[in-house]
N, C-alpha and C positions, 0 to 999 in steps of 0.2 A: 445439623448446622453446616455441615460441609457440603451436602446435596443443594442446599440453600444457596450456598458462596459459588458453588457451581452454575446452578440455573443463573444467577443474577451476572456470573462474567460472561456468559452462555449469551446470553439478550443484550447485556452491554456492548459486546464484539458482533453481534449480528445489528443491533442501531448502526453501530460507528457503518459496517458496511453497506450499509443499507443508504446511508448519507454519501460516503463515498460514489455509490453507484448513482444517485441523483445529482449529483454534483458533475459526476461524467455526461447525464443526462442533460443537463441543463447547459452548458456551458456548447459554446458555437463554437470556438476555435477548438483543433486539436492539441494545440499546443499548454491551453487553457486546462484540456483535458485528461494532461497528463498530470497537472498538478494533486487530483483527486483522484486518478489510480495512482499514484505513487501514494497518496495518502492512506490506502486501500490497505496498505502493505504495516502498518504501526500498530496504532495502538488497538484494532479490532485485532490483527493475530497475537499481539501479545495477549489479550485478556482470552481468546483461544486456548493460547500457551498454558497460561496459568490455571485454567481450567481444567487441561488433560494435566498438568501437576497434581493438581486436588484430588480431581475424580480417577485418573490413571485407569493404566488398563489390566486385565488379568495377567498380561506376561510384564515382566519388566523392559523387555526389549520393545515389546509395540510402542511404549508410555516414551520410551527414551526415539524413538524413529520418527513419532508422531512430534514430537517437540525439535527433534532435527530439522524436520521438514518445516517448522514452522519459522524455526530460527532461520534457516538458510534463505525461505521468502523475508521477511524480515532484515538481512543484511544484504541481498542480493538485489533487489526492486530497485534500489539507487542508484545503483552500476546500469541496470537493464533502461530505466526511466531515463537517465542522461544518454545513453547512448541511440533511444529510440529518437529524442529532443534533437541531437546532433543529424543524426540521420535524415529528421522530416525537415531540418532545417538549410538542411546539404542538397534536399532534391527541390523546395520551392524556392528560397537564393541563388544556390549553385556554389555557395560561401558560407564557412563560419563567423565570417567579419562582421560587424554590426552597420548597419546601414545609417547614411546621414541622418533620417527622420528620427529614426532611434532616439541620437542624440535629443533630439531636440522634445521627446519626448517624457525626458528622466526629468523630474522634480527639482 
């Protein structure tokens, strides 16, 4: 049963990033693009996570480094995502301000 719960978060977390990656594919703006690697970063590493939970590894410490690593992708992507957003939007502006058209383009 556990091999089972394994394999299926196993394929579950490789879909989710499998979508993520065509979502980066598909999409023309970069700005567009980040929205789908940041999404890269949730729910496919969690169901990763819980997978190396289940299945774990021979050492205690791999199982625990391996879910570190995943956690820190996980809490880190958000920080990393807004600040590449800032960045790409500081070199084609030259501003974080929002521009007139903007406005006129919110709902």
């Amino acid at each position: 049963m556990s091999h089972d719960a394994v394999v299926a978060l196993l394929v579950f977390g490789c879909s989710c990033e499998v979508l993520c990656v065509a979502g980066v594919l598909w999409m023309r703006n970069g700005f567009d693009q980040l929205h789908y690697a940041g999404a890269a970063s949730t729910v496919g590493v969690m169901a990763f996570a819980a997978a190396v939970v289940l299945q774990g590894f021979p050492s205690l410490s791999g199982t625990i480094d391996c879910v570190a690593a995943l956690g820190l992708t996980f809490l880190i992507n958000p920080v990393m995502t807004t600040a590449l957003a800032r960045a790409g939007r500081r070199i084609r502006y030259e501003t974080l301000e929002p521009r007139p058209e903007e406005f006129e383009q919110q709902p």
